[in-house]
BATI-904493 format. One line per field, with one value per residue: x, y, z of N, C-alpha, C in turn. Coordinates in pm, whole numbers. Example, Ala and Ser with C-alpha at 12.3 -4.5 7.8 and 13.67 -1.06 7.14 Angstrom:
! BATI-904493
n_u 1319:1285;
n_v -569:-225;
n_w 780:708;
ca_u 1230:1367;
ca_v -450:-106;
ca_w 780:714;
c_u 1320:1290;
c_v -330:3;
c_w 780:787;
***
This chain:
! BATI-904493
n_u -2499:-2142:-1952:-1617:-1316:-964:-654:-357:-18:213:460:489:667:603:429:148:43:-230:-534:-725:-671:-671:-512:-217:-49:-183:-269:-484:-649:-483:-536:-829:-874:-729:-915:-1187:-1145:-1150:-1385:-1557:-1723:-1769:-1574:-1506:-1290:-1270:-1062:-868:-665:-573:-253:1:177:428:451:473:286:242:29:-239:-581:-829:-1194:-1442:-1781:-1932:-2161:-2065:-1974:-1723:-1471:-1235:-998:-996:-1012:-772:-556:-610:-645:-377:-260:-324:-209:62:443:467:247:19:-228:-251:-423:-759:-1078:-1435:-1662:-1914:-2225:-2202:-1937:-1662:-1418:-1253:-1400:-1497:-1224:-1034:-757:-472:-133:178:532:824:1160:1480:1822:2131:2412:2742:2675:2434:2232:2225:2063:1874:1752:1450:1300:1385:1531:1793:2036:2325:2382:2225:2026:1845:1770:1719:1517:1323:1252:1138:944:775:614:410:231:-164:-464:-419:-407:-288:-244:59:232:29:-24:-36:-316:-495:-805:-972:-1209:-1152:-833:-780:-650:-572:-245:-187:24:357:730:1063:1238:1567:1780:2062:2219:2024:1695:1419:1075:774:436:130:-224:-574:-657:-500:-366:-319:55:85:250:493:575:550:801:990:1058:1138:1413:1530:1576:1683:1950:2080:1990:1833:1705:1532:1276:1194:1003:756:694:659:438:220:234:132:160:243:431:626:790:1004:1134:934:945:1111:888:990:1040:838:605:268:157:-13:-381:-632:-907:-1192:-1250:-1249:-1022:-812:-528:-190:-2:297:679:794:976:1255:1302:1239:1434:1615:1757:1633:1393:1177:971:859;
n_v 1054:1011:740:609:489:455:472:435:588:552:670:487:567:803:735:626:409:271:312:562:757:875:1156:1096:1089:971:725:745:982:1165:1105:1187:1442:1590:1520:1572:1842:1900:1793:1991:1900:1670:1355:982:736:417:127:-73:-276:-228:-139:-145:37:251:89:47:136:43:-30:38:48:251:346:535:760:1004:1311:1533:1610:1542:1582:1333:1375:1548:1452:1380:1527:1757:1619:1543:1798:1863:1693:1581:1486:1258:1092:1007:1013:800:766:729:601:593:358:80:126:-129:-174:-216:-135:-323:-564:-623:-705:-964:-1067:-1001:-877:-841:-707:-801:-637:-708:-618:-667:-587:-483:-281:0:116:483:582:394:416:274:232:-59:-330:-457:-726:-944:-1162:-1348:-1684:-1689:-1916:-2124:-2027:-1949:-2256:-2318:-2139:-2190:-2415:-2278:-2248:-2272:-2267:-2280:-2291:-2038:-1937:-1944:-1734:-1504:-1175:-1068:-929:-905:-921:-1083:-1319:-1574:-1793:-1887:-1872:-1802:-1864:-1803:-1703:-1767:-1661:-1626:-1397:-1303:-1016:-903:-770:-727:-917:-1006:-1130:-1202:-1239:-1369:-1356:-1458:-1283:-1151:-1204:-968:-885:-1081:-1066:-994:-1143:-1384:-1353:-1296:-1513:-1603:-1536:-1624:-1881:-1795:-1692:-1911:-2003:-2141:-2481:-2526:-2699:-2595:-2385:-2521:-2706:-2470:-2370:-2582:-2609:-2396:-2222:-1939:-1835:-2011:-1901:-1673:-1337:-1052:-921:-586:-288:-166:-218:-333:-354:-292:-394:-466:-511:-741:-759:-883:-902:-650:-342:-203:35:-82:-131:38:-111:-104:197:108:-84:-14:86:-165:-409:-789:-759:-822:-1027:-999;
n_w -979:-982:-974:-945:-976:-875:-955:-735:-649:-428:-169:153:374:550:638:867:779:554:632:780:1084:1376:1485:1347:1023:784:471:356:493:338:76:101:179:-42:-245:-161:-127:-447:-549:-354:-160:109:82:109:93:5:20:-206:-35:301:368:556:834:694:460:109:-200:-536:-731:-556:-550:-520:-433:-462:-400:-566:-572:-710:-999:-1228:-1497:-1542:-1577:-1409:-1172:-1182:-1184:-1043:-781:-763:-720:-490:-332:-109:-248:-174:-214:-514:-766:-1007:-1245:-1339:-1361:-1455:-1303:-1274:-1057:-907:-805:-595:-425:-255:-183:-415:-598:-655:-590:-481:-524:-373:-360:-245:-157:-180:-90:-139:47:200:345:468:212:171:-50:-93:195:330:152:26:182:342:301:370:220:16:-15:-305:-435:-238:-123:-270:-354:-133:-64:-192:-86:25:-171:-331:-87:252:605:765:1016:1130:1011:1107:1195:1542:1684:1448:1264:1142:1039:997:930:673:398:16:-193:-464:-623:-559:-590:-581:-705:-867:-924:-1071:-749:-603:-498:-490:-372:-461:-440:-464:-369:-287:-67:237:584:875:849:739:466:593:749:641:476:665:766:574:462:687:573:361:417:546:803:878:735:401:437:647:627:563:752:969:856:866:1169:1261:1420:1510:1711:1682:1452:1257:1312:1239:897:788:706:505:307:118:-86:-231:-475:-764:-805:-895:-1087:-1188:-1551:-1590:-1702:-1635:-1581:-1609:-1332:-1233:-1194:-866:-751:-715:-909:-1152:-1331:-1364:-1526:-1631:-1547:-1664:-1620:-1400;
ca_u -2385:-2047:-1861:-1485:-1194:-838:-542:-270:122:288:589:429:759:631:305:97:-67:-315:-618:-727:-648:-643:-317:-91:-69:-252:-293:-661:-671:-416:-645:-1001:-871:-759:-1036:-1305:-1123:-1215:-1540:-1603:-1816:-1648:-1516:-1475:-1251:-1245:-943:-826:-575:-558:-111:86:249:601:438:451:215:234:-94:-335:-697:-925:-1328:-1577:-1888:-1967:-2258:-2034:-1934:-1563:-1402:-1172:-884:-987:-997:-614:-439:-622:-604:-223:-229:-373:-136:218:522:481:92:-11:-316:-187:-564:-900:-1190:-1550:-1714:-2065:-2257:-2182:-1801:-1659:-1253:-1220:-1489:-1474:-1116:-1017:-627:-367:-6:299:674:924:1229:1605:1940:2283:2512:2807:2657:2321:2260:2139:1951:1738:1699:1324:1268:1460:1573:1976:2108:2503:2385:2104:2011:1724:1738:1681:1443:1197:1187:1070:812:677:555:277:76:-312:-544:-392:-430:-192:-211:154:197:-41:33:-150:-430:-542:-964:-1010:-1259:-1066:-710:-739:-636:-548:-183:-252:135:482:804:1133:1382:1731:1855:2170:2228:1836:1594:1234:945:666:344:3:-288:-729:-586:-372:-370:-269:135:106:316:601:580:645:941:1100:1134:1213:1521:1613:1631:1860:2123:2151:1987:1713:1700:1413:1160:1134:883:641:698:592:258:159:235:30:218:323:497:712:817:1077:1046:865:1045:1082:792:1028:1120:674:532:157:210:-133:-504:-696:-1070:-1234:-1330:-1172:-923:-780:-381:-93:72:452:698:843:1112:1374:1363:1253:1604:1722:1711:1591:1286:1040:865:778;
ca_v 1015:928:571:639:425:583:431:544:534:625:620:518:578:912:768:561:297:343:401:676:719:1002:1256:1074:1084:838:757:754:1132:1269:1145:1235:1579:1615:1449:1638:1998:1881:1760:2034:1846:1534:1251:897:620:270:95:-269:-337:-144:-121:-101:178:265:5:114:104:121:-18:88:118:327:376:653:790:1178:1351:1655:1528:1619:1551:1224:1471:1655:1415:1346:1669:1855:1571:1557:1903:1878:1594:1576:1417:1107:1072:1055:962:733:720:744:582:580:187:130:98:-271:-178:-224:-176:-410:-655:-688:-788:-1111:-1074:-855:-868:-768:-709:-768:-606:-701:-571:-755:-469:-494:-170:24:256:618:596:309:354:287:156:-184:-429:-445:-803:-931:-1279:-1441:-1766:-1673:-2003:-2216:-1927:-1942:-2376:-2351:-2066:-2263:-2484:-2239:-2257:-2275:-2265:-2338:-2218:-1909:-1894:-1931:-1592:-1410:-1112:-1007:-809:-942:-925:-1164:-1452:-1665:-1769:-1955:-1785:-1939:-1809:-1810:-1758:-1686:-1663:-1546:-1395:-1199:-908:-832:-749:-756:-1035:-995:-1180:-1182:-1337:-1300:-1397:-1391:-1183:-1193:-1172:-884:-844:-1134:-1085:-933:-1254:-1485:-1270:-1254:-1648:-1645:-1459:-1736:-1993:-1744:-1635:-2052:-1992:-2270:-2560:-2496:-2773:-2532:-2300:-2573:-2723:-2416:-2363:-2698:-2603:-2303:-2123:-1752:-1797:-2037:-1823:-1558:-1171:-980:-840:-454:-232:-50:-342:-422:-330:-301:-358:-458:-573:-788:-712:-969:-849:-490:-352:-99:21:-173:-72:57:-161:-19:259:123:-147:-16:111:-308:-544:-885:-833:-806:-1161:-968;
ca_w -897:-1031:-924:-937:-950:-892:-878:-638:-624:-268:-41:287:451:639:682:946:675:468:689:836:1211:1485:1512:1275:906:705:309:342:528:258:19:144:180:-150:-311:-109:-233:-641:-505:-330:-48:171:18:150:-30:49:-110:-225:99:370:396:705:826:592:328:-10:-298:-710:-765:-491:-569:-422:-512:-402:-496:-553:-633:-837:-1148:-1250:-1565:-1494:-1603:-1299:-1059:-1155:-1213:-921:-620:-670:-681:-322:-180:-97:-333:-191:-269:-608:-859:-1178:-1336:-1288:-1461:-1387:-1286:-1220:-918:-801:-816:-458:-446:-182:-206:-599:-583:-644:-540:-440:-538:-303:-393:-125:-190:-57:-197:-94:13:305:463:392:104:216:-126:-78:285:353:-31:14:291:299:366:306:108:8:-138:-393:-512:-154:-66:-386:-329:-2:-83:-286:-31:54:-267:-243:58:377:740:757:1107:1193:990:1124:1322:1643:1641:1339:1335:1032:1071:924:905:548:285:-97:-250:-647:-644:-522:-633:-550:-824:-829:-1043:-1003:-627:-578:-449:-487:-306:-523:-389:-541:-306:-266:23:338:736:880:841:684:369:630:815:560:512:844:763:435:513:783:479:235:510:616:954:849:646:294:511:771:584:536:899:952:790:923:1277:1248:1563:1496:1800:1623:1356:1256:1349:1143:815:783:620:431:141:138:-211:-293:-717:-820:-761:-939:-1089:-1317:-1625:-1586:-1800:-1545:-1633:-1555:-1275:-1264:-1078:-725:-832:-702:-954:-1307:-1401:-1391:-1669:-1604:-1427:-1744:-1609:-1290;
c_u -2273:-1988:-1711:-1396:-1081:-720:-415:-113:177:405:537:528:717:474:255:80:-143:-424:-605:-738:-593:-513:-228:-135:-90:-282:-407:-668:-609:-493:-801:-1014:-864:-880:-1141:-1262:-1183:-1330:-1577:-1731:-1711:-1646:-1488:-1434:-1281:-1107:-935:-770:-544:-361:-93:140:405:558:432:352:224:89:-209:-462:-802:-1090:-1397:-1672:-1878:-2084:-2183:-1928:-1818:-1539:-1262:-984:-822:-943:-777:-540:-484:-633:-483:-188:-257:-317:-2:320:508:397:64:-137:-233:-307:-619:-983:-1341:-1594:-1845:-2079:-2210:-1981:-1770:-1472:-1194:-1247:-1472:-1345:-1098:-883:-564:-241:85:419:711:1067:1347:1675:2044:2358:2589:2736:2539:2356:2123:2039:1861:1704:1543:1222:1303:1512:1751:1945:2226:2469:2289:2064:1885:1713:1654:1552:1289:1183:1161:959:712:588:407:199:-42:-331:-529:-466:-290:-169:-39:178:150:-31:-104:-205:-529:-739:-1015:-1078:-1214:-898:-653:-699:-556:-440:-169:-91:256:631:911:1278:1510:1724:1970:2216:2081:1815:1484:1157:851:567:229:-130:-442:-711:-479:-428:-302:-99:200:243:504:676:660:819:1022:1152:1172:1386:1601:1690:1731:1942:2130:2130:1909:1723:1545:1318:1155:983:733:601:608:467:165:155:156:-22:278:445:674:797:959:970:982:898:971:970:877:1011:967:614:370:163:65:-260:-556:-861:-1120:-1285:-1341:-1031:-871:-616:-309:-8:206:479:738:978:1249:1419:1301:1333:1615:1638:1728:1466:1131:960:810:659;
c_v 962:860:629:570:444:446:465:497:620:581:611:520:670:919:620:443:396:374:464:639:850:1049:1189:1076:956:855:852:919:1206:1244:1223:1359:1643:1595:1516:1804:1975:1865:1852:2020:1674:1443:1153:781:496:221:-72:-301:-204:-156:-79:30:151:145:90:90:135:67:-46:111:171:361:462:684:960:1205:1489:1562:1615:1516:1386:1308:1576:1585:1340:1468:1736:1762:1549:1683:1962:1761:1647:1490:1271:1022:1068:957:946:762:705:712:536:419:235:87:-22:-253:-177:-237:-264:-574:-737:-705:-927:-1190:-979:-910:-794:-792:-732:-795:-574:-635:-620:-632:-527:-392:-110:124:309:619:469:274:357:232:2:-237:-464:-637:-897:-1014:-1329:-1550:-1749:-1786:-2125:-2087:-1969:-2128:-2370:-2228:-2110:-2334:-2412:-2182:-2291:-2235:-2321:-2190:-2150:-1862:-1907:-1797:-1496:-1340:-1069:-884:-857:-1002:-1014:-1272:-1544:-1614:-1834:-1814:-1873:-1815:-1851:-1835:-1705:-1757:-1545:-1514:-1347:-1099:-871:-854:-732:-906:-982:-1083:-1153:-1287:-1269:-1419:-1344:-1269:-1223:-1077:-1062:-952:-1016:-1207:-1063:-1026:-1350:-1452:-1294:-1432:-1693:-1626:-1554:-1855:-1866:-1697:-1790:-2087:-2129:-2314:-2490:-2535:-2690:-2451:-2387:-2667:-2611:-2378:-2465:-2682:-2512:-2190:-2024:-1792:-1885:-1999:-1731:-1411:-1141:-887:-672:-389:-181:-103:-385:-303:-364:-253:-397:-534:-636:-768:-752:-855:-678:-456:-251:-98:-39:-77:-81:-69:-89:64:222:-36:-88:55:-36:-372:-676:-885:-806:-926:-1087:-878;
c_w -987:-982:-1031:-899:-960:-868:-837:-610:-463:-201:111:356:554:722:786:863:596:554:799:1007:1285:1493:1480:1158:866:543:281:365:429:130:-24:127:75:-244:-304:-188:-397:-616:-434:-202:10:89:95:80:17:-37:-96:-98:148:463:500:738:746:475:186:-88:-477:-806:-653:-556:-516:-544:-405:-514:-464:-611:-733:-861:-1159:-1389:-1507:-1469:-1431:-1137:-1046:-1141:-1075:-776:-649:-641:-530:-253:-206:-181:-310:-226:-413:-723:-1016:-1247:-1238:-1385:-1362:-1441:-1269:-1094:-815:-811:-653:-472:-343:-205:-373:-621:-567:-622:-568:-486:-460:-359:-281:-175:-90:-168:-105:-108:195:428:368:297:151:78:-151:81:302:261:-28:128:203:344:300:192:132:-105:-166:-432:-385:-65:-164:-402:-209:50:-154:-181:42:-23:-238:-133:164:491:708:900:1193:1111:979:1216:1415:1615:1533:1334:1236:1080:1080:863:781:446:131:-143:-374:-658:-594:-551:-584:-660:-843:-927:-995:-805:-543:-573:-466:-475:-420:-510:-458:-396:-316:-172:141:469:725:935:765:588:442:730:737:547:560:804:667:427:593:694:379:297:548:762:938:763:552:386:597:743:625:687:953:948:856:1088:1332:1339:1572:1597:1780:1529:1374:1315:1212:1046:831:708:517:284:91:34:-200:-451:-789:-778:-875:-943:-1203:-1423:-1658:-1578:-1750:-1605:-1548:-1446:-1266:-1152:-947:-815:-809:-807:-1123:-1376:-1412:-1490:-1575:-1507:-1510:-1710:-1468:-1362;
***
C-alpha cells in the first residue's frame, strides 16, 4: 500500500467547498476523480480543513491510501492533467501509515484578504474583498485580544457540528501593503465560518463603525447573534497546515499578493 500526501492549490470561486456533495461541484469530487484515473481504481482523500464554498486554498493537504503504486512524479503531472485550471497538485510525498491529514495536524493558517479601492476591480473580483478605508492599525490591536483558548462561540456560524466551541489561536495579526490589508490568523483549528466571522467584525473596527474593545466584548459575550455579518468567501485563504516533525514544502502566498513587496514576514 502506498500513504500519500499531496498538497493542493485552488480557486474555490466556481466551487461548492471542499467536500464532496450531491449535484454541485466540489474540491474533493474534482479530486477523487482525477486521482482515481492515475490509480486506476477509486480514490478517497481526506484533507487538513474542509473550506467553504468560493474559499481559496495555497496550502491544502490532502492524504489517501492506494494499493497501485505510482511514481510521486505521477501522481503530480497526471492528476492535474485530469482537473480543471483552478485545481492543481503542488507536491506529493509518500508518509507512513499513522499519517492522518486532518487528525495529525496541529494548526491551520488562513489569509484574509482586503484591498482599499473607490470601486471594485474586475481583476480581483472573487480573489480579494474591496473596502474604501481601513484602519490596519486599530484592527490588528483589537485582534489581538483573541489570543489563546477561549470560547469562540460568538463566531461561530450555524450549523456548526463541533463538540466544542473552544478553540486556542497560536496567532493573529493584521498587516498592510500598499492598498492591501491582510488578516492572518494561525489556529489548533476553527468553528465552522469561523475565520469569516471574525472578519465581518474586524471590518466594523477599521471603517470606525466600532470602538477596538468591541472585539473582545465580544468573545466574552459569546453571542453570534451579537456580532457582525459574515465576511465574503471570496478574500478567505487556506496558506498552510501544520505537521510536527514534517518537512513538507512551503506553501506559495495567495496570487493576488506575491507580485507586492513588504509582505516577506507573512
Amino acid at each position: 500500500m502506498q500513504h500519500l500526501a499531496l498538497g493542493i492549490e485552488y480557486d474555490g470561486s466556481s466551487f461548492h467547498g471542499f467536500q464532496r456533495q450531491k449535484n454541485v461541484a466540489s474540491i474533493q469530487a474534482t479530486l477523487e476523480t482525477a486521482l482515481s484515473r492515475v490509480a486506476d481504481r477509486p480514490v478517497e482523500v481526506v484533507a487538513a480543513g474542509r473550506t467553504d464554498a468560493a474559499v481559496h486554498a495555497t496550502g491544502q493537504v490532502i492524504g489517501f491510501v492506494t494499493s497501485n503504486e505510482r511514481p510521486l512524479s505521477a501522481w503530480i503531472r497526471g492528476t492535474n492533467s485530469h482537473c480543471p485550471a483552478a485545481v492543481k497538485v503542488r507536491w506529493a510525498r509518500e508518509v507512513d501509515s499513522g499519517f492522518h491529514a486532518r487528525y495529525s495536524a496541529t494548526a491551520r493558517r488562513y489569509l484574509y484578504v482586503y484591498y482599499e479601492a473607490e470601486a471594485d476591480s474586475p481583476l480581483l473580483a472573487g480573489l480579494a474583498v474591496r473596502e474604501r478605508r481601513l484602519n490596519d492599525e486599530a484592527m490588528h490591536r483589537a485582534a489581538r485580544s483573541l489570543l489563546g483558548e477561549h470560547d469562540f462561540s460568538a463566531f461561530r456560524g450555524a450549523g456548526c457540528q463541533s463538540q466544542s466551541s473552544h478553540r486556542c489561536v497560536h496567532n493573529i495579526s493584521v498587516h498592510r501593503a500598499g492598498s492591501f490589508v491582510v488578516v492572518d490568523i494561525v489556529a489548533n483549528a476553527f468553528l465552522l465560518h469561523m475565520v469569516r466571522n471574525i472578519n465581518g467584525c474586524l471590518v466594523e473596527i477599521g471603517t470606525g463603525r466600532r470602538p477596538e474593545s468591541w472585539l473582545a466584548e465580544l468573545l466574552a459575550c459569546r453571542d453570534r447573534r451579537q456580532g457582525a455579518k459574515t465576511a465574503p468567501p471570496g478574500g478567505l485563504y487556506l496558506v498552510s497546515v501544520t505537521y510536527p516533525e514534517r518537512s513538507f514544502p512551503k506553501p506559495l502566498l495567495p496570487g493576488v499578493l506575491r507580485a507586492l513587496d513588504g509582505l516577506d514576514h507573512l
